[in-house]
C-alpha positions in Angstrom: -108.4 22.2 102.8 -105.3 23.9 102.1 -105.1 22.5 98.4 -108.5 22.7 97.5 -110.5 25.9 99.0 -111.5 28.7 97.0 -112.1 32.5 97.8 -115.4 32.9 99.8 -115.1 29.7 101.4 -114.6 29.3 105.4 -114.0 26.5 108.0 -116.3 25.4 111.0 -113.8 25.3 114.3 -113.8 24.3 117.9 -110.7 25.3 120.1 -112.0 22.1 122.4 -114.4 19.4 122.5 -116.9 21.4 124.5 -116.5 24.4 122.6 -119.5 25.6 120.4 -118.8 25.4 116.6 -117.5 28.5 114.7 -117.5 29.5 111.1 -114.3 31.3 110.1 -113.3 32.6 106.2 -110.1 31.0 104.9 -108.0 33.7 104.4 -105.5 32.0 102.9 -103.6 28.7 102.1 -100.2 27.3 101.1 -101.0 23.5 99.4 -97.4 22.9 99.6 -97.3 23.2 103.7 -100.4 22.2 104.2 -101.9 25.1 106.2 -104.1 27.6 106.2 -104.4 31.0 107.5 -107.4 32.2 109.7 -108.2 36.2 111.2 -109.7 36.0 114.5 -110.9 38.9 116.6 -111.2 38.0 120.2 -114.7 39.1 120.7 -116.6 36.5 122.8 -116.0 32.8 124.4 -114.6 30.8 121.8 -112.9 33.6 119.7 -111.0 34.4 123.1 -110.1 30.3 123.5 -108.8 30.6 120.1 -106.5 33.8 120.5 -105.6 32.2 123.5 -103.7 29.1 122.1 -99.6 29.8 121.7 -97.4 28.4 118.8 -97.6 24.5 119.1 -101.2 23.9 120.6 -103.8 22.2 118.7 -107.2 23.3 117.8 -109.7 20.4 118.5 -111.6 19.8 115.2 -112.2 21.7 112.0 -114.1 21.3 108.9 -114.2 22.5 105.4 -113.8 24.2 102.9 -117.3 24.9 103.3 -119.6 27.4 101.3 -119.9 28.2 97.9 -117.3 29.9 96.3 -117.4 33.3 95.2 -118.2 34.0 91.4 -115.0 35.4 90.0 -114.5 36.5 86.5 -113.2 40.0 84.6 -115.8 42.2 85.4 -113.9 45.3 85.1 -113.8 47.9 87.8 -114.4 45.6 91.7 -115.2 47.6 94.7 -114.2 45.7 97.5 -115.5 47.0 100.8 -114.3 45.3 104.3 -115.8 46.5 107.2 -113.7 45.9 110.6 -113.0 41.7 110.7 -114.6 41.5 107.0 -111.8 42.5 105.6 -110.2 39.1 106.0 -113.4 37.6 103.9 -112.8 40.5 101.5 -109.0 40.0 101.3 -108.5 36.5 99.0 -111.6 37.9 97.3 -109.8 40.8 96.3 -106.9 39.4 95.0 -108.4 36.9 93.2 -110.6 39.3 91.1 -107.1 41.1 90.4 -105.6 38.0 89.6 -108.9 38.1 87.0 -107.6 41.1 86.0 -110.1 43.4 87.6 -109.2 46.6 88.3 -109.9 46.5 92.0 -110.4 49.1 94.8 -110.3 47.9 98.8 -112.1 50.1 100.8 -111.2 49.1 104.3 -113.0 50.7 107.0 -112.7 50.1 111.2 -113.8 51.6 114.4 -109.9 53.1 114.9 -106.4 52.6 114.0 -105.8 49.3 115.6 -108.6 47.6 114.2 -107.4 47.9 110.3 -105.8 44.8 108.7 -104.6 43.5 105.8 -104.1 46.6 103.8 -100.2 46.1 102.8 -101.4 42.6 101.5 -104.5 44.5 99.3 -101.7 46.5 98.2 -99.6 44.0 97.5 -102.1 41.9 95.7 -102.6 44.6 93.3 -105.4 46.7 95.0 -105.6 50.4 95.3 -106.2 50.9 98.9 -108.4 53.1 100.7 -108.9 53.3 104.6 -111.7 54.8 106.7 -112.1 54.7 110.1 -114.7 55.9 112.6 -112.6 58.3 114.8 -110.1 59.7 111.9 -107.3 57.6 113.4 -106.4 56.1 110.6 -107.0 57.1 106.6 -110.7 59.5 106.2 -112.8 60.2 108.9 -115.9 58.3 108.5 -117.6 55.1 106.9 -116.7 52.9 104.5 -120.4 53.9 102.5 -119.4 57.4 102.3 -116.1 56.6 100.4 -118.2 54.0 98.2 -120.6 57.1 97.7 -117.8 59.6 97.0 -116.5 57.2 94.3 -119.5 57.0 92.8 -120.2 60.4 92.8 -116.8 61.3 91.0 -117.8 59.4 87.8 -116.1 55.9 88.5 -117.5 53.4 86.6 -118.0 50.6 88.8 -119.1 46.9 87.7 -119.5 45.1 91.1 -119.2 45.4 94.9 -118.0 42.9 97.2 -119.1 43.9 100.7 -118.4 42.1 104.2 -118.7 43.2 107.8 -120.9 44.2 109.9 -124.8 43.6 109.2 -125.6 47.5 109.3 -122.8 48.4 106.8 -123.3 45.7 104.2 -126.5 47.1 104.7 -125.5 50.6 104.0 -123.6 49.5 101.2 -126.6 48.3 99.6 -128.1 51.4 100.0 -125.4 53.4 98.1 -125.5 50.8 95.0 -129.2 50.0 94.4 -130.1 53.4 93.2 -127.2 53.2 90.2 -127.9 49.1 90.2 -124.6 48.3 90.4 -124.8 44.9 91.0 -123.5 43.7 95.0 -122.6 41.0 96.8 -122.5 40.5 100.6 -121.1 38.0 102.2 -123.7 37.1 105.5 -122.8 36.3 109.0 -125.5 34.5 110.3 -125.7 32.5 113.4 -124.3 28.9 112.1 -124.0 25.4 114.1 -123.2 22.4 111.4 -122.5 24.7 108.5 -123.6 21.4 106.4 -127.0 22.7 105.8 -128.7 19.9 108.4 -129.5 22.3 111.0 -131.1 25.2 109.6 -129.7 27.5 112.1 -127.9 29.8 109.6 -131.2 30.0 107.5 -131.4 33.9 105.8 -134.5 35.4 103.6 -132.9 36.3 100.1 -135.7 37.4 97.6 -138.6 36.8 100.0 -137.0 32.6 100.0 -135.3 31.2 102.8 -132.0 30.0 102.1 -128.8 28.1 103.9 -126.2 30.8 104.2 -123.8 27.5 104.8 -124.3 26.0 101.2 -126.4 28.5 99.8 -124.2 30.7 100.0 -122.4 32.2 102.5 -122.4 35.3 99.5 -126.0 37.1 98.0 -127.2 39.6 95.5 -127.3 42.6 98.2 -130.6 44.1 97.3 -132.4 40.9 97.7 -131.4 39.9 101.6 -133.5 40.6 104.5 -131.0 42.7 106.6 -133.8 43.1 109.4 -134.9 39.5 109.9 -130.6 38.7 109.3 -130.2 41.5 112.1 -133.0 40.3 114.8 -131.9 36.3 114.1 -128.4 37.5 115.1 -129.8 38.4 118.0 -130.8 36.1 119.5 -128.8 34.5 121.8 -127.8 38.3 122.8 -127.7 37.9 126.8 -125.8 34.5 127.1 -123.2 36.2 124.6 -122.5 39.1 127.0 -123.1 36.4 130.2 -120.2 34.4 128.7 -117.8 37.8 127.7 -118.2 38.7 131.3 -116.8 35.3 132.3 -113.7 36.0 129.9 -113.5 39.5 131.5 -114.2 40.5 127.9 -115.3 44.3 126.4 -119.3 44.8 125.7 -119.8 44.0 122.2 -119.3 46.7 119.9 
């Protein structure tokens, strides 16, 4: 995994052998060592087994790289937009359309302070970084569409978004782009079981066709994907969520 995954791909994880079966984005990878590097935000059962493991444990099982790459080439100006936990799919994505020698932009956008990550390594990776957060804690007072609107509307010529976070903001993002059809990519976050593309579970309607967001994508054109259907499959499994936060003594979901 480590010597052969690519930007946009991610890794299916279990913390145990009863565990259900996670999809995670590689955020990075060192061949040379071997390893990998994963961002995971302890919001429900499995996500809280995980951040509960100390230096020297072992995670059960984990597969990958899985998913198709993201498309990167010199497109010229990149907007990347990551929206609390997206911003570790948005990060390698980011650097790797600098590395393509994109001018790129990181708008990183959370509910507070606390929450906002990886913007010293968007820096570093050559992006020009701007934060946004819901209370004003951090950066601007606000969401991450607005500053994707502002830019916009101060003449910046902008050749692609990369958007990843939460279904109502990729969604909003969309929103923002499609009337200058600046062309956009989101990358989904359905529910996912195999992440093979046996089960079906992670199915998504992009241009009125159902697709595998496991080996389809996980990325889409943004103005093609059904955010309603994506947001009512998500769902679904709503009440034993919360049933098994409660038994982690976990916070509500957000």
């Amino acid at each position: 995994m480590a010597a052969h995954w690519k930007p946009g791909q991610f890794v299916i994880v279990r913390p145990d052998g009863r565990s259900e079966r996670i999809p995670l984005t590689i955020v990075a990878g060192d061949a040379e060592e071997g390893t990998i590097q994963l961002i995971v935000q302890d919001v429900g059962k499995t996500t809280h087994l995980l951040d509960a493991l100390g230096v020297g444990d072992s995670i059960h099982d984990i597969a990958g790289p899985l998913g198709t790459p993201t498309e990167v080439a010199t497109f010229g100006t990149v907007v990347a937009v990551g929206g609390g936990v997206g911003t570790a799919i948005v990060y390698p994505v980011a650097a790797a359309m600098a590395g393509a020698g994109n001018r790129v932009i990181a708008i990183v956008g959370a509910r507070t302070a606390g929450l906002v990550i990886l913007t010293a390594e968007l820096a570093a990776a050559g992006a020009e970084v701007m934060v946004v957060t819901d209370d004003g804690s951090a950066g601007e007072r606000g969401l991450v569409s607005d500053s994707l609107q502002r830019l916009i509307a101060a003449g910046t010529a902008i050749d692609r978004v990369f958007a990843a976070g939460p279904i109502p903001m990729m969604r909003a993002v969309a929103a923002v782009t499609g009337p200058h059809r600046i062309p956009t990519i989101v990358s989904l976050n359905p529910l996912m079981i195999d992440g093979t593309g046996m089960c079906g579970g992670c199915r998504v309607v992009v241009g009125g066709e159902t697709r595998f967001a496991c080996v389809d994508g996980p990325e889409f054109p943004a103005e093609l994907v059904d955010f309603e259907l994506l947001a009512e499959r998500n769902r679904t499994y709503a009440d034993f969520e919360e049933r098994r936060r409660q038994e982690c003594a976990l916070e509500p979901a957000p």
